[in-house]
Backbone bond lengths (Angstrom), bond angles and torsions (degrees), N, CA, C in turn:
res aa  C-N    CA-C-N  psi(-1)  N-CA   C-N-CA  omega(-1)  CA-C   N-CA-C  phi
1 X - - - 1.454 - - 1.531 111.02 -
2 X 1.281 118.91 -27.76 1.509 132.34 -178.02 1.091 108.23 -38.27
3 X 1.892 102.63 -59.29 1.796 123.28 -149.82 1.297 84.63 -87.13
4 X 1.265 155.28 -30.15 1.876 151.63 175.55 1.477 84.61 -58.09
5 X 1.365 116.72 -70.90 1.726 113.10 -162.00 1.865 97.76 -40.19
6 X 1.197 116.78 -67.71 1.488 133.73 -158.37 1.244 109.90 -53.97
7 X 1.395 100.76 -29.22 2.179 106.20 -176.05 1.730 95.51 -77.15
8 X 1.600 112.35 -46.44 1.619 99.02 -167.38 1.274 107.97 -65.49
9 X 1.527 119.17 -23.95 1.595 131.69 -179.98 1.160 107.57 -37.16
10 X 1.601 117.39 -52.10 1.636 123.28 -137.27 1.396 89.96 -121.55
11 X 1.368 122.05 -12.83 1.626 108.55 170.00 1.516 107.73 -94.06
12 X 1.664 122.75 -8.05 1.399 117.21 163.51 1.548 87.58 -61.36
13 X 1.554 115.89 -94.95 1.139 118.82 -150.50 1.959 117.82 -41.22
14 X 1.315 109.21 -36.01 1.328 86.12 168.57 1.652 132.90 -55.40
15 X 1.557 112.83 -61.09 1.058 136.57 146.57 1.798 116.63 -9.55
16 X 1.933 112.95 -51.11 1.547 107.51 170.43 1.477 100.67 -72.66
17 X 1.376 112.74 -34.45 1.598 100.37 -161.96 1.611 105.79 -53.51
18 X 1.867 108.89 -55.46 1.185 87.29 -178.56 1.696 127.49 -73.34
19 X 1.085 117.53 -3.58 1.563 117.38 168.59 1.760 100.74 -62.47
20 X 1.169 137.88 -15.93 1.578 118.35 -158.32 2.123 82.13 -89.54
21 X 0.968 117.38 -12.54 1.436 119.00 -172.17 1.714 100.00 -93.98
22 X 1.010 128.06 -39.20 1.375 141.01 -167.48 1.597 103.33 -84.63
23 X 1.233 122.11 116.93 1.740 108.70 179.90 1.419 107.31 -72.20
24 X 1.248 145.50 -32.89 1.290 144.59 -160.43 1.365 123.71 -112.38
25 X 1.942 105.33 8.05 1.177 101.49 166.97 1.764 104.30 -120.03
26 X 1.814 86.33 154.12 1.954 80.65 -169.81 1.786 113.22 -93.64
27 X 1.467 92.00 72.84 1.557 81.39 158.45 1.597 135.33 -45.78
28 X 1.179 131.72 -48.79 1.621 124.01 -168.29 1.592 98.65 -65.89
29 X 1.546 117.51 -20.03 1.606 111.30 -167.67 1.815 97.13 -76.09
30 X 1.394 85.42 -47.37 1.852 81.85 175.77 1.536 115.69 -49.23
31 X 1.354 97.21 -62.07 1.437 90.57 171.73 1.574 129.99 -17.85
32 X 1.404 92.05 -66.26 1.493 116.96 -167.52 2.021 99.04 -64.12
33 X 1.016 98.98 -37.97 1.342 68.61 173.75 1.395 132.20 -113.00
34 X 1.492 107.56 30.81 1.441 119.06 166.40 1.822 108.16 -92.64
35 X 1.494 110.04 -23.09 1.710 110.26 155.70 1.300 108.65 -64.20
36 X 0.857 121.46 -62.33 2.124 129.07 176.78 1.265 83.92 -18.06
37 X 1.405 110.94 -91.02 1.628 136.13 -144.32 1.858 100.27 -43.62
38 X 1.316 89.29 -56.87 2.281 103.31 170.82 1.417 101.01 -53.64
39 X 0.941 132.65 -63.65 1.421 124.14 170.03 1.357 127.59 -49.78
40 X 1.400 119.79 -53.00 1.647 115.08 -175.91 1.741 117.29 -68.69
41 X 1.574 112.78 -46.30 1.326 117.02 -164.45 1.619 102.44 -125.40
42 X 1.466 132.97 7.43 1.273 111.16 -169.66 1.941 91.68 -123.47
43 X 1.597 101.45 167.28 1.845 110.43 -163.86 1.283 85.70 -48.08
44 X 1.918 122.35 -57.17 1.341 116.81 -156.26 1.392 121.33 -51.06
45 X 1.063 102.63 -25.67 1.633 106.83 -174.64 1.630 128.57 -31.92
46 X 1.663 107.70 -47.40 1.289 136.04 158.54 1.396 101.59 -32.72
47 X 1.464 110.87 -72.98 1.674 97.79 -167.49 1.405 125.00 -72.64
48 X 1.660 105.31 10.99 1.525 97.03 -178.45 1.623 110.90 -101.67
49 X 1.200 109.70 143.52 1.646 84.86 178.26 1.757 122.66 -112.95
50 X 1.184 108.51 168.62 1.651 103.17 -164.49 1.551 99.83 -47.10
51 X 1.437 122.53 -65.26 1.177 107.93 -154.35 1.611 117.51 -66.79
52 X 1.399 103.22 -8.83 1.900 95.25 156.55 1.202 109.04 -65.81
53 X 1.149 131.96 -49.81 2.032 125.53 -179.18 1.109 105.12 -51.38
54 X 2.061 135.23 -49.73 0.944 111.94 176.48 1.253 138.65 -44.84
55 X 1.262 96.33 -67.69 2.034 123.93 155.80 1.542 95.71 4.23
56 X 1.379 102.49 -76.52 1.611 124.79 -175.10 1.485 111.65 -27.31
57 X 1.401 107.43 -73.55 1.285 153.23 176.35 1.468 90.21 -28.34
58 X 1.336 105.23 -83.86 1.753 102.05 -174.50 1.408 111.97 -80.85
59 X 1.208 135.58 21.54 1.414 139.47 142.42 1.380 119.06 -70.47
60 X 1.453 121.51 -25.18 1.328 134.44 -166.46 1.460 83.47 -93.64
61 X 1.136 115.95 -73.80 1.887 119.67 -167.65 1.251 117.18 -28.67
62 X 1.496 93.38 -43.13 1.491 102.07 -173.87 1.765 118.02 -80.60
63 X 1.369 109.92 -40.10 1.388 122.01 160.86 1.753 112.65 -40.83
64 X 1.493 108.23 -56.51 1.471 107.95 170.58 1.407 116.43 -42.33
65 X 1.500 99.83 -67.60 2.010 107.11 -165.67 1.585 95.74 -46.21
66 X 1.467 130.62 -62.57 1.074 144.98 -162.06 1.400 93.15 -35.58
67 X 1.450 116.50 -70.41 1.524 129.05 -174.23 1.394 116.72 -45.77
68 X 1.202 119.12 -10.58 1.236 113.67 171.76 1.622 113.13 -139.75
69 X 1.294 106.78 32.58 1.285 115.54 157.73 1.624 139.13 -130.96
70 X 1.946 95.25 -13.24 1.200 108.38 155.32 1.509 121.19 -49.63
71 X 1.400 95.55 -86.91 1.718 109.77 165.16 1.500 130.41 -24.33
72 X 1.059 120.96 -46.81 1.523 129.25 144.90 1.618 121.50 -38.48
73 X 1.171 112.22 -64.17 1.531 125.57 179.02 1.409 109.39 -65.21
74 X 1.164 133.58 -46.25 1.672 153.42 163.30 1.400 100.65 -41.21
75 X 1.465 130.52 -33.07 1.916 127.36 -137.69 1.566 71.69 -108.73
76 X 1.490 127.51 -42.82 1.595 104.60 -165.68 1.386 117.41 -64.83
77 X 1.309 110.75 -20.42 1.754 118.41 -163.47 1.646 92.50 -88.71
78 X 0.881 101.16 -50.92 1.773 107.34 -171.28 1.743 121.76 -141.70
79 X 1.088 91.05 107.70 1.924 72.72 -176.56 1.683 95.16 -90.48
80 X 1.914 89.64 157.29 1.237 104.30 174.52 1.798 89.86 -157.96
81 X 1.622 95.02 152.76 1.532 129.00 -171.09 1.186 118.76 -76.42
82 X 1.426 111.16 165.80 1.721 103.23 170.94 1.750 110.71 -66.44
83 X 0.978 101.13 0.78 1.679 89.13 162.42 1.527 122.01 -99.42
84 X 0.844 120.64 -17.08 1.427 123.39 138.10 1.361 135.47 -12.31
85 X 1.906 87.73 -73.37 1.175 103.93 -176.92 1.436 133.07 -74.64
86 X 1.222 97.10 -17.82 1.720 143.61 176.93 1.575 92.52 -54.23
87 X 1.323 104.21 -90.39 1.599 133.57 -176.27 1.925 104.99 -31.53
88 X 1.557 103.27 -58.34 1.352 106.83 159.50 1.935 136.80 -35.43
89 X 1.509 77.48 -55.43 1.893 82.77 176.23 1.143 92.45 -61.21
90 X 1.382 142.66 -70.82 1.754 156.40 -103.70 1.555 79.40 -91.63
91 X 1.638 119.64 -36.55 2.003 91.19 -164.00 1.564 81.78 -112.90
92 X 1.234 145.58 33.78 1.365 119.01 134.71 1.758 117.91 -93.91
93 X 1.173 102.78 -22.79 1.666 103.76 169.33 1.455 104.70 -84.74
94 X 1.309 157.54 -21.50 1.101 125.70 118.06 1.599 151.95 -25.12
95 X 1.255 91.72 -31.32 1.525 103.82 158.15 1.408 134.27 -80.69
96 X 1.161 104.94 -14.52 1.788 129.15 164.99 1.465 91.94 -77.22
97 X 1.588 134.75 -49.02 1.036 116.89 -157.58 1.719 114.77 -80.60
98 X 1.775 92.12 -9.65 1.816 90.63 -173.99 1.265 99.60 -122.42
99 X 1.436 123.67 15.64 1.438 121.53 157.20 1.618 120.65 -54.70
100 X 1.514 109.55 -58.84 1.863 90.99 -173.71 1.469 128.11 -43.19
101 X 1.974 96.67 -36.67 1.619 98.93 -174.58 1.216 137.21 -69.20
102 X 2.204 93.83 -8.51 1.313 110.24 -169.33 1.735 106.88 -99.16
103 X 1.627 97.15 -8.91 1.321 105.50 -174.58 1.742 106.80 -80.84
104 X 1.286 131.22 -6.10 1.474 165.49 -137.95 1.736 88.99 -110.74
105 X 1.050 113.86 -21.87 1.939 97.70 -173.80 1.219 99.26 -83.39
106 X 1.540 98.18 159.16 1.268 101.97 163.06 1.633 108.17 -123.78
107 X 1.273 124.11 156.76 1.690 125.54 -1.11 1.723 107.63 -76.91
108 X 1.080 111.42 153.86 1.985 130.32 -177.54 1.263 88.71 -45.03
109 X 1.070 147.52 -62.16 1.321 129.43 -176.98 1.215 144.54 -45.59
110 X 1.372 126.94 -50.36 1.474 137.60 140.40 1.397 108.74 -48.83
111 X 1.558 142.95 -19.45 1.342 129.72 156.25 1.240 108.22 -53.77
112 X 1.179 124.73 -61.99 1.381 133.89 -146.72 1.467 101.93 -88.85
113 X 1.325 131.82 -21.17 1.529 134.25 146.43 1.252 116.20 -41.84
114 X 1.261 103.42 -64.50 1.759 118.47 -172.86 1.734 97.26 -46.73
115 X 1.099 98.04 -54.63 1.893 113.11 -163.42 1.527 114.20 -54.57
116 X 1.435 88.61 -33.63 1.786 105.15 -173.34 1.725 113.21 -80.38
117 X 1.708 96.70 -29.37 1.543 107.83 -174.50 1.650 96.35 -86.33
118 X 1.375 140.47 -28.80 1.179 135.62 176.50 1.621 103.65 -70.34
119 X 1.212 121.91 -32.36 1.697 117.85 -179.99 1.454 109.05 -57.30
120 X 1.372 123.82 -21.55 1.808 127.14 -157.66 2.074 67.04 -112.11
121 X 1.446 104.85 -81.19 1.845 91.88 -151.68 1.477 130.65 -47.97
122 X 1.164 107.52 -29.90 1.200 114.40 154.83 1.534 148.26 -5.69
123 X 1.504 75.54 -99.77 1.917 94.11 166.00 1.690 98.63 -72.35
124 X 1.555 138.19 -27.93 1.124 113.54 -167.28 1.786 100.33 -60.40
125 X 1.218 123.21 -41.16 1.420 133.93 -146.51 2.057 81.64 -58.84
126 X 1.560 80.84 -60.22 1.654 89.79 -150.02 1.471 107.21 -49.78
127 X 1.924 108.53 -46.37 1.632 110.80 179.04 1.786 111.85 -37.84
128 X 1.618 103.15 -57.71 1.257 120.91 -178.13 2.040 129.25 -45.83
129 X 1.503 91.21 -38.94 1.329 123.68 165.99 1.592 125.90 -54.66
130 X 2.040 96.31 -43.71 1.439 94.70 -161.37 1.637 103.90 -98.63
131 X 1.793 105.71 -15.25 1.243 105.97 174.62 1.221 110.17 -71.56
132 X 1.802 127.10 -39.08 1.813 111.09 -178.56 0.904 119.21 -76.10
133 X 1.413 117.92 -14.11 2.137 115.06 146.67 1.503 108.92 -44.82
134 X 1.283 136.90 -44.07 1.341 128.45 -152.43 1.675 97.09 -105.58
135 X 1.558 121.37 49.42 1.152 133.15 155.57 1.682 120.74 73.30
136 X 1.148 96.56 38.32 2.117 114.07 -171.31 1.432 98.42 -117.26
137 X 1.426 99.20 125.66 2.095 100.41 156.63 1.495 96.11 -51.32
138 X 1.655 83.09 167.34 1.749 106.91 -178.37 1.783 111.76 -57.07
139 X 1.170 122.44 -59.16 1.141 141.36 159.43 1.791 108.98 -11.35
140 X 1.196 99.84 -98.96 1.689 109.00 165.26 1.024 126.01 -28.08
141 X 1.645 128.19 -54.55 1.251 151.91 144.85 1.596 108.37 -19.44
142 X 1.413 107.23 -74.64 1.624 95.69 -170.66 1.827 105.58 -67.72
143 X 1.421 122.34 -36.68 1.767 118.03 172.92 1.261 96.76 -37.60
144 X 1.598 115.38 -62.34 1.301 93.65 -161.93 1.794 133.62 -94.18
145 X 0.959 95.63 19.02 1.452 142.18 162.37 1.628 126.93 -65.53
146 X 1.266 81.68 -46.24 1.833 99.42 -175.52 1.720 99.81 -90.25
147 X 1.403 103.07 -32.86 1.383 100.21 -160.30 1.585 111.53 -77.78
148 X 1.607 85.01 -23.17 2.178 95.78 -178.22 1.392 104.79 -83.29
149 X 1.350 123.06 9.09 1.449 123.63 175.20 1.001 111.71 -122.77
150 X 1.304 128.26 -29.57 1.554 123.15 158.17 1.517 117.02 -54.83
151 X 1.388 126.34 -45.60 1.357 126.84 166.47 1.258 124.81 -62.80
152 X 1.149 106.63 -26.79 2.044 117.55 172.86 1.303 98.39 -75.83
153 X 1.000 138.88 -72.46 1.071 156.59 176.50 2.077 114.56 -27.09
154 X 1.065 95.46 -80.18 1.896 89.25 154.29 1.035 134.93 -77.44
155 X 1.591 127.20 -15.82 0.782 89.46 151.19 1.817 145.75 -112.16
156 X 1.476 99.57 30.14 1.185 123.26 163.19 1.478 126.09 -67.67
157 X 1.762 111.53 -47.17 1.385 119.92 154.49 1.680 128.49 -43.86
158 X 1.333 106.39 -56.82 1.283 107.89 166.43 2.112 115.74 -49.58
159 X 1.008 100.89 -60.98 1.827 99.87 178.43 1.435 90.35 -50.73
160 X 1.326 133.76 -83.14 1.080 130.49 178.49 1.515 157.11 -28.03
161 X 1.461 108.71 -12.76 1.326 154.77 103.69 1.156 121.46 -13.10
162 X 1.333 101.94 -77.59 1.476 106.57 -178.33 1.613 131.04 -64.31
163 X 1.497 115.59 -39.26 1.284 144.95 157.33 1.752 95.28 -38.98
164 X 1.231 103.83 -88.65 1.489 111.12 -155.22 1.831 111.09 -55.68
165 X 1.207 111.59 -24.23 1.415 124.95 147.61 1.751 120.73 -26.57
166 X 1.253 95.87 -84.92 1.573 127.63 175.69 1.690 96.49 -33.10
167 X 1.484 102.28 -65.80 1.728 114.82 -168.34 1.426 102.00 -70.94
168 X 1.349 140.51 -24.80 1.407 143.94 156.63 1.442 115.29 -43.45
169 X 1.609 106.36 -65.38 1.719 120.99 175.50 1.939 103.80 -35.26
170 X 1.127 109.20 -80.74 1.417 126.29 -177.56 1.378 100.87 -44.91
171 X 1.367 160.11 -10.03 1.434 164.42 167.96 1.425 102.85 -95.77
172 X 0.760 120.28 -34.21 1.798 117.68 -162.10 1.794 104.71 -106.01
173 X 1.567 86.99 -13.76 1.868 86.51 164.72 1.089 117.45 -113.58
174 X 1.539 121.16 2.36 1.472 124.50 172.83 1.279 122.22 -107.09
């Protein structure tokens, strides 16, 4: 029954991880309740303690409000479309796809610069890209460009945050 508990464990947390990339799926909730689940019915549970679930708990809350208050705050300065947002996902999963090679420099540090600066340029290009397809001068295009990547962008960190949290807890008690 352990290894059943441990598989739904790690297919929550995979499953949130990729929700912190996905705007409309709730990774940190998955998250959150693949700690529940470690906590209520599995050995580890013991070593976790409530107020780490809380922690959790209002990491998620807060991940939510965020999610719907970035985007809001972002739309007054600049609005931008679901192609935007589009353009956004498309060059951060590109950036997953050119992360290992960038992770390949040496020294690790300037990899992981490079890697971190492709997570923001990225999606800006593509956000920027897919909005002057959808009939905007360049100008407008990149505002609203910048603005669908600034909101992807935090609020991806925040879920992401939260995720790697969760997967922290379960390491530091095992």
């Amino acid at each position: 029954m352990e290894i059943v508990l441990w598989s739904i464990f790690w297919i929550l947390i995979v499953f949130g991880f990729l929700g912190c990339f996905i705007s409309r799926f709730p990774g940190p909730i998955l998250a959150f309740c693949g700690i529940l689940i470690a906590k209520l019915f599995m050995s580890v549970g013991e070593l976790i303690s409530w107020w780490n679930v809380a922690l959790i708990g209002l990491l998620v809350i807060a991940s939510m409000v965020l999610n719907r208050f970035i985007p809001k705050w972002s739309q007054s300065i600049a609005k931008y479309g679901k192609a935007g947002n589009y353009g956004a996902l498309i060059g951060s999963l590109l950036t997953f796809c050119v992360a290992p090679a960038l992770s390949e420099v040496k020294p690790a540090g300037v990899g992981l610069s490079i890697t971190i600066f492709c997570f923001i340029l990225l999606p800006f290009i593509f956000a920027t890209l897919f909005e002057f397809i959808q009939q905007k001068n360049f100008i407008e295009a990149s505002k609203s460009g910048g603005s669908a990547t600034f909101v992807y962008v935090c609020t991806t960190f925040v879920k992401l945050f939260t995720v790697v949290y969760t997967v922290y807890l379960m390491f530091v008690n095992n």
